[in-house]
Each structure stands twice: as structure tokens, then as C-alpha cells.
C-alpha positions as CSV (number, residue, x, y, z in Angstrom):
1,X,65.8,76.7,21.4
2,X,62.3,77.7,22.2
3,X,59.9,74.5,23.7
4,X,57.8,73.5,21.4
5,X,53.8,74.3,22.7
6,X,51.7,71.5,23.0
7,X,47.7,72.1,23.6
8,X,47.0,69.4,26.3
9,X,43.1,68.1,26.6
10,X,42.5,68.1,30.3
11,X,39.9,66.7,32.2
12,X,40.8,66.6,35.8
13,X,41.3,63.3,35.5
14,X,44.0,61.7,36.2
15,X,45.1,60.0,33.0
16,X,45.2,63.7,31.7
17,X,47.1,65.0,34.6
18,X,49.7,62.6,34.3
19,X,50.0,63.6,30.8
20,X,50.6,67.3,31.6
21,X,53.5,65.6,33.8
22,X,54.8,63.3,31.5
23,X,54.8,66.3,28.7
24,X,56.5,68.8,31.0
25,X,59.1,66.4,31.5
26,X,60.0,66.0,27.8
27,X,60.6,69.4,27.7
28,X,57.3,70.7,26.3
29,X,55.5,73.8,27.3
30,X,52.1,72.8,27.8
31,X,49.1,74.4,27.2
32,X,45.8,73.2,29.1
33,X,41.9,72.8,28.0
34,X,39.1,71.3,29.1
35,X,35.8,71.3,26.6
36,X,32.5,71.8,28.2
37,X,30.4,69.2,26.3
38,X,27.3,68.5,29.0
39,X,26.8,70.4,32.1
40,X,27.0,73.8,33.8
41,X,30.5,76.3,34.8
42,X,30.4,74.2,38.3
43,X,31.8,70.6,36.4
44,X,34.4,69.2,38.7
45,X,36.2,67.9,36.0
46,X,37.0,72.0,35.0
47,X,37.6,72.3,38.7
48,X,40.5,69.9,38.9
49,X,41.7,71.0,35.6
50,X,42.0,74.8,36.8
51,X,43.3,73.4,39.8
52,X,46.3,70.7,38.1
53,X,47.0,73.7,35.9
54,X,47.9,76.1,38.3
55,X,49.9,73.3,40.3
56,X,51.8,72.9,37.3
57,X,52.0,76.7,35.9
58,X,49.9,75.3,33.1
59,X,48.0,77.7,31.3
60,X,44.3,76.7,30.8
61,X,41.5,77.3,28.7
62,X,38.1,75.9,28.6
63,X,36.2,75.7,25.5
64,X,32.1,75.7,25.7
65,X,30.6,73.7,22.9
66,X,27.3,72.5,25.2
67,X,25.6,73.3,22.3
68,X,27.2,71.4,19.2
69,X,27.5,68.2,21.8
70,X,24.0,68.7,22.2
71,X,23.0,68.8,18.6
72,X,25.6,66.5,17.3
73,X,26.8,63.9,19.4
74,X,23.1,63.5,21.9
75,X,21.0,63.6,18.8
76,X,23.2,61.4,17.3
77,X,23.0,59.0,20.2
78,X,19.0,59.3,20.5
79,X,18.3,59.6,16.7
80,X,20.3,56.2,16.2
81,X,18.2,54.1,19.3
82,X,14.5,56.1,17.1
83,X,15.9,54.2,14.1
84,X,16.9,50.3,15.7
85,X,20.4,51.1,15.9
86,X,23.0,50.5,18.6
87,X,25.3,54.1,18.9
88,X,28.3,54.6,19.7
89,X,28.7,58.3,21.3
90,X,32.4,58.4,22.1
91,X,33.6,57.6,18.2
92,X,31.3,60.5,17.4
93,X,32.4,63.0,19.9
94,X,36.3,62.4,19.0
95,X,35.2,63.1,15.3
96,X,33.0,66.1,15.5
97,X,33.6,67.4,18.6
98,X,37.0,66.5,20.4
99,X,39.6,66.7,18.0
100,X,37.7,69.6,15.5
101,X,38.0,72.2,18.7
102,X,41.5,70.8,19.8
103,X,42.6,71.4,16.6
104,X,40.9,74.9,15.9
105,X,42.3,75.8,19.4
106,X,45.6,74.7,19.2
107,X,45.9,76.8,15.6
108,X,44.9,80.0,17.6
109,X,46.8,79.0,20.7
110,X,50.2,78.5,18.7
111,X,50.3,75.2,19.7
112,X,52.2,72.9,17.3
113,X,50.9,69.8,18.5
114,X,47.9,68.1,20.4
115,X,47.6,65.9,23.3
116,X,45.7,63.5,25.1
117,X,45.2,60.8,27.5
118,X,44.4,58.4,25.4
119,X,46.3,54.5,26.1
120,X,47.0,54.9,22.6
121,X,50.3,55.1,20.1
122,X,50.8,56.3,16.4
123,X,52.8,54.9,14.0
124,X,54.7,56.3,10.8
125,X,54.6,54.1,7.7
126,X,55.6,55.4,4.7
127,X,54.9,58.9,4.8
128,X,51.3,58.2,6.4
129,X,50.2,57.9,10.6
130,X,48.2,55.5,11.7
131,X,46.7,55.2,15.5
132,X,47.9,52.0,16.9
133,X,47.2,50.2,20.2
134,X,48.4,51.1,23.3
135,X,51.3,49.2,24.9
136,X,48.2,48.1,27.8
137,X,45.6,45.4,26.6
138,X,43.3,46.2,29.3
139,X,43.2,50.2,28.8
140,X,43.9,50.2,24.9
141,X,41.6,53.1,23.7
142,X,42.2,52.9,19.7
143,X,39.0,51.3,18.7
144,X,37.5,54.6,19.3
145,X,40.3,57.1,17.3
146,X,39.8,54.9,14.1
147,X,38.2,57.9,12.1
148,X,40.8,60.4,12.8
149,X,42.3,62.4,10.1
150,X,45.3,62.3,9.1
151,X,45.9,66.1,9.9
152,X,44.5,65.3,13.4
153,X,46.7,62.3,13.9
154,X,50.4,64.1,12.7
155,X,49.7,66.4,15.4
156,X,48.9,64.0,17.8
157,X,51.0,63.1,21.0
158,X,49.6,60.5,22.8
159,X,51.9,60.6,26.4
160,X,50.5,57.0,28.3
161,X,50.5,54.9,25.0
162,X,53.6,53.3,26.1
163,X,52.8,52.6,30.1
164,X,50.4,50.6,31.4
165,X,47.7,52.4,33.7
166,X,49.2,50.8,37.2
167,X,52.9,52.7,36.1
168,X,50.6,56.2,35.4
169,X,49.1,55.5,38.6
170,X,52.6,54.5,40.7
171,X,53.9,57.7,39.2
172,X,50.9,60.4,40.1
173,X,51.1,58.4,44.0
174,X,55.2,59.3,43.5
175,X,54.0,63.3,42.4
176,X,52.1,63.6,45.7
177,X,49.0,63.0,43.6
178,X,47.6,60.7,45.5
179,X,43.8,61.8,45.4
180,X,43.8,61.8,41.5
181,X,45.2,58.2,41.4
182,X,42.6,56.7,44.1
183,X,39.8,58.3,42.3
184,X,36.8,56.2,41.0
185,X,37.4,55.8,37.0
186,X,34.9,57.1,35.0
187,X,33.6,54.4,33.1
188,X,30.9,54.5,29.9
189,X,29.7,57.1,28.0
190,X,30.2,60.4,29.8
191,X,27.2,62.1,29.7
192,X,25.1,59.3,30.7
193,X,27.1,59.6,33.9
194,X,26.5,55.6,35.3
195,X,22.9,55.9,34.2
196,X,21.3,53.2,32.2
197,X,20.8,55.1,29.1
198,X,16.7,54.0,29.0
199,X,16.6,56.2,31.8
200,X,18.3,59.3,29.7
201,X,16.8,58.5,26.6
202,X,13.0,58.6,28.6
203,X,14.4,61.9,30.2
204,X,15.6,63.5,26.5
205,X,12.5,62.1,24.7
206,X,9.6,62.3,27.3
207,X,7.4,60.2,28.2
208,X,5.1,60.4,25.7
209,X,7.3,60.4,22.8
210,X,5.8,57.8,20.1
211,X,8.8,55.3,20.3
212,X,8.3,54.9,23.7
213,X,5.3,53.4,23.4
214,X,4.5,49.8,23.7
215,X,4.9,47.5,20.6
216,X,4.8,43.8,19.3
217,X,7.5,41.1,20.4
218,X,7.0,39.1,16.8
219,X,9.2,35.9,16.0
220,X,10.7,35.3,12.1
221,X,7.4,33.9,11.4
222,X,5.3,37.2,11.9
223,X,4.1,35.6,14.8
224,X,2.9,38.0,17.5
225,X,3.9,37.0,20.8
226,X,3.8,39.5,22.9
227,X,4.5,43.4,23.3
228,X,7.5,45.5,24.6
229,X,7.8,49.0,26.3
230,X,9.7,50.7,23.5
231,X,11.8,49.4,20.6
232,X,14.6,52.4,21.7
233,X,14.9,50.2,24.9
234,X,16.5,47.1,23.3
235,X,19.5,46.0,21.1
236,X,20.5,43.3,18.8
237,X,21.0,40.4,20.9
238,X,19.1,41.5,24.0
239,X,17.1,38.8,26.3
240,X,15.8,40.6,29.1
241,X,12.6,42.2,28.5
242,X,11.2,39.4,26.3
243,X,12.3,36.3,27.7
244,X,8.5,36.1,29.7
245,X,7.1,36.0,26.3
246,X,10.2,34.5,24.0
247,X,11.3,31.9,26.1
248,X,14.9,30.8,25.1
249,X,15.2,33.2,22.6
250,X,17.0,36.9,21.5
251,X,16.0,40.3,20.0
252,X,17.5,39.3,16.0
253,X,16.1,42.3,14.6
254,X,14.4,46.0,15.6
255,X,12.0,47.7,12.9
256,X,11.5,51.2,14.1
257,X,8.7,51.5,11.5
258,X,6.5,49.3,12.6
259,X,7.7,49.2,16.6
260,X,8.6,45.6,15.8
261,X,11.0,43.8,17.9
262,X,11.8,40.0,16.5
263,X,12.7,37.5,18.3
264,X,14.6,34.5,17.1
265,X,17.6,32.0,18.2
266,X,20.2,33.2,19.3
267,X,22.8,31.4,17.2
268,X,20.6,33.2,14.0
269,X,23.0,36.2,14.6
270,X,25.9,34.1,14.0
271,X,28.1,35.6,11.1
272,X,31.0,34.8,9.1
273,X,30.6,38.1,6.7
274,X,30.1,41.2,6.6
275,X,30.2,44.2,4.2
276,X,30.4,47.8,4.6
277,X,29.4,50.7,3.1
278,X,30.2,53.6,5.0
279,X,33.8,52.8,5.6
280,X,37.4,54.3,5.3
281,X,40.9,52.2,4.6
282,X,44.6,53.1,3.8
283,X,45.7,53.2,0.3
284,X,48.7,50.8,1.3
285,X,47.0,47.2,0.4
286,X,50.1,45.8,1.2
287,X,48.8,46.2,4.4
288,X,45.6,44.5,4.0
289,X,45.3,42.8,0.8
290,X,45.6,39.2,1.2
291,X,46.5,39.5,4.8
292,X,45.1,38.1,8.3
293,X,44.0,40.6,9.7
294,X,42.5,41.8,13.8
295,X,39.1,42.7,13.5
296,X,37.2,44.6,16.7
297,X,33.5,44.6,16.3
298,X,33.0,46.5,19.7
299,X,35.0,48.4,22.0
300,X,34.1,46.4,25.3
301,X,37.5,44.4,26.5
302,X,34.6,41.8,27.0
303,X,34.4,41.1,23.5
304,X,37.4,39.8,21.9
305,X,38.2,40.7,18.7
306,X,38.6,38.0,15.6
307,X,41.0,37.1,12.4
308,X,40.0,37.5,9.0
309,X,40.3,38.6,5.5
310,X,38.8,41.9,4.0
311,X,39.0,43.0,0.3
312,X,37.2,46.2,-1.3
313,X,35.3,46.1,-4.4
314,X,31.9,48.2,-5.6
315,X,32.8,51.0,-3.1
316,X,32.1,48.1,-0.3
317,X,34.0,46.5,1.8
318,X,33.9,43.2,2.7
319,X,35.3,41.0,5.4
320,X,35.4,37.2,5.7
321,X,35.9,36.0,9.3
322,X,37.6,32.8,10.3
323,X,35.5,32.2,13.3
324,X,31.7,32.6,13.0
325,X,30.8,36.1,14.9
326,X,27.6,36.8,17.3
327,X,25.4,39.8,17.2
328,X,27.1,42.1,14.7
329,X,24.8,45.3,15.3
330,X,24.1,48.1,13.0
331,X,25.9,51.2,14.2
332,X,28.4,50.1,15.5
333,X,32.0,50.2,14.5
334,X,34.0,47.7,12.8
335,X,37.8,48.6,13.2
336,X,40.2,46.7,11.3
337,X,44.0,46.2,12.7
338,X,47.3,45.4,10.9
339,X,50.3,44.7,13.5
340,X,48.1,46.4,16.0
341,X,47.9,49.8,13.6
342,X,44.2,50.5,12.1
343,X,44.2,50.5,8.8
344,X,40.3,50.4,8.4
345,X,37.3,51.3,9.7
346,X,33.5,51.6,9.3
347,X,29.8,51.7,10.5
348,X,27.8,48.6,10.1
């Protein structure tokens, strides 16, 4: 019986290395490629890949789409900041960029199925796949996969979602990997590469771009009390920058149009509600229709995620929390969980 080919996305790292590894073992014939989102043919990461690959008799492609990363995902990221929101460029990328080429590549390729690194698992439920969490709380990466297709998710083959990231690492030390497993993690969004993204966006903008300008620091009162150095620069929530002129208090509210920031108390962004709508949700409501339910309102394992009751009506969706919530942000993701599967999702 022939292997079955599975397209593996590499990145040199070495949660994607192990995977190539793990996949092997199971019998699979893998088939390598790295996507070239943000900088030139010298990337390390497309270094390592090439280099794992041939280590491992792996063929390996690499896909340039500099330019649809550019115009989707970075304009995206800066076009969200222009307009007082907070983005969140890996949800994007694994949308429009990630998965589309996987997917387009793997059809050419053969391939009958997809991989990744991801600390994620899937789950079949009555005829339907959902993205559930990965077996590790620390590394679980499924708040970021929650608007995945279903065409993207049948093919999917998620090789860590079961292991914890010290076991990946035990096992690439046990390969004679030992270099991959001591490297520094890449943390944040990628092509920001540990800058502060004020830096970037100052850099992709310039200098002089309108936004960037100075503007009033206003409380809820339309009371001017002082002036920031660009709207883009702050999010919902945010103290430092304005707490010279706002002592003891919070950005509660951007208005691009005006260059307004507002600054208010910070238990005023306290919220037990919320409704969406720009979301997506499984036709099951067994799953979710009079049900507790684990809400995530960000992807940081800083901020814990809450219980609470959704229900869809209008086209909207609307959740009741049990716990008051802080600083629920516009453009960011809500993702909604169901014995750890999602079985929502949307932009606030």
C-alpha cells in the first residue's frame, strides 16, 4: 500500500521539525514547504528548513507570497491601528495566507493531507471537524485556527497536539537535534520580529504620515487634558503615555477621526456583554444553545478565558458572561469553546 503524502509547513523551527519526525514515523511520506511571507531568499528559517529536509530525505518547496502578505496581512495590521482598532495578524495570516497556499500546494503536490506545528487537535462530531485545544495549556495555539474552513480543517494533521512542548523537545535532544531544541522561541507576531510594533508601524507609515501626529488626550466629559503622539500608538486599556496628564486613569476609547484618545476609569471597560456581528458558529446548537460555555477574548496565556452563555438572533450574536470582563477591544477575536472544541468565533 502506497504512503499516503502529506504537505508538511516547515519553518526551521523546531516544532515543525519535530513534526516531519513524528509524521515519518507514522508511516507518512512527507512533503516539506516553507512560505516566504516577509523577507529576502537569505531567511534562516528557509535555511534550516532546506537543511532538516535533506536530513530527513524530505522533499521541500518554498512558496513566495511576499507580496499578498504584504498587501493582505501588513495592511491589514496597519489599516486596523489608522482606524482605533487593536489587530490581530496571526488569525489573518492563517486565513488568507497560510492555509489558502498549503492548500493550493498540497492539491498540485498530490498531497492528501496538510500539516503543521500547531499545539492543536481536531475533533469529529457528527459528520463536521472542529479545531480543539491542544493536550498542553501553556502552548495551546487554537484561539488562532478558529476561522478555518471546514475543507482546510478535514485535511488537517496537527502531529504535537497531543504532547506537551517539553516531550517535543526531550524527543528532538533524543534525534541528535539538539541545536533546534535549545533555540530561542520565537515569540509574537513574526514579522515584527521582537520589535515594539510603534517602531514598525512609524517605519511602514513614515514619519510624517497624518496619524502620527500629535492629538488630544480628552476625558468622557470632552474635557481636553492633554495631547498624545499618535492615536495608532495606543490601545484600549493602555496607561502609559497618558498617565502624566490622566493621572489614575486608562485609554476607554480611540476616535481615529478626530485623533481623540479618551481617557476614563479603568473599571468603565468592565463588561458582562457582548454582541457580534461579524461572526461564524456551528449549526449543532446542541452544542451551544443553553450551554456554559469557555470564552477566550485574547490569545495571551495571560489572560484567562471566562464562562458564559451565547445565543444568536438578528444575524448577531450575543454573549452573556458570568464574570464582569475588562478591556474587550475592537478587533480582536472572541473564540468560543465547547469541551475545549470551538464552536464559534468572531471579530469584536
Amino acid at each position: 500500500m502506497d504512503k499516503k503524502r502529506v504537505l508538511l509547513g516547515m519553518s526551521g523551527g523546531m516544532d515543525s521539525s519535530m513534526s516531519a519526525v513524528l509524521l515519518q514515523q507514522e508511516g507518512y511520506e512527507v512533503v516539506g514547504c516553507t512560505l516566504q511571507t516577509h523577507t529576502d531568499d537569505s531567511d534562516a528559517s528557509i535555511i534550516a528548513a532546506k537543511k532538516l529536509a535533506k536530513e530527513r530525505n524530505i522533499d521541500h518547496h518554498v512558496i513566495d507570497c511576499r507580496n499578498e502578505f504584504r498587501e493582505t496581512v501588513i495592511r491589514y495590521f496597519a489599516d486596523e491601528y489608522l482606524n482605533g482598532r487593536t489587530p490581530n495578524p496571526c488569525i489573518k495570516c492563517n486565513e488568507t495566507i497560510k492555509w489558502k497556499y498549503l492548500l493550493e500546494k498540497a492539491a498540485v503536490l498530490e498531497c492528501e493531507f496538510i500539516a503543521t506545528g500547531h499545539y492543536v487537535q481536531k475533533a469529529l462530531v457528527d459528520g463536521r471537524y472542529y479545531i480543539q485545544k491542544g493536550a498542553d495549556p501553556n502552548k495551546d495555539q487554537s484561539y488562532f485556527l478558529w476561522n478555518l474552513s471546514q475543507k482546510v480543517i478535514s485535511k488537517a494533521i496537527f502531529p504535537l497536539g497531543a504532547l506537551h512542548k517539553q516531550e517535543v523537545r526531550d524527543l528532538a535532544r533524543q534525534l541528535g537535534y539538539g541545536e533546534i531544541a535549545d533555540k530561542k522561541e520565537s515569540m509574537g507576531v513574526c514579522f515584527l520580529a521582537g520589535t515594539d510594533y510603534r517602531n514598525y508601524l512609524t517605519e511602514l507609515l513614515s514619519e510624517d504620515h497624518p496619524a502620527l501626529s500629535a492629538g488630544e488626550v480628552i476625558d468622557e466629559n470632552n474635557k481636553i487634558l492633554g495631547h498624545h503622539d499618535g492615536f495608532p500608538f495606543y490601545t484600549i486599556g493602555q496607561r502609559r503615555g497618558i498617565e502624566g496628564i490622566a493621572k489614575g486613569k486608562c485609554v476607554v476609547a480611540i476616535n481615529p477621526e478626530k485623533k481623540q484618545l479618551i481617557a476614563g476609569e479603568r473599571e468603565s471597560l468592565n463588561a458582562r456583554s457582548l454582541t457580534l456581528t461579524s461572526f461564524s458558529i456551528c449549526d449543532d446548537e446542541s452544542l451551544w444553545k443553553n450551554k456554559q460555555l469557555f470564552i477566550r477574548i485574547r490569545g495571551l496565556d495571560s489572560v484567562p478565558g471566562y464562562w458564559g452563555k451565547i445565543s444568536v438572533t438578528d444575524g448577531s450574536l450575543h454573549i452573556i458572561f458570568d464574570e464582569e470582563v475588562w478591556a474587550i477591544t475592537p478587533g480582536q477575536s472572541i473564540v468560543i469553546y465547547t469541551n475545549d472544541m470551538i464552536i464559534a468565533g468572531g471579530i469584536v
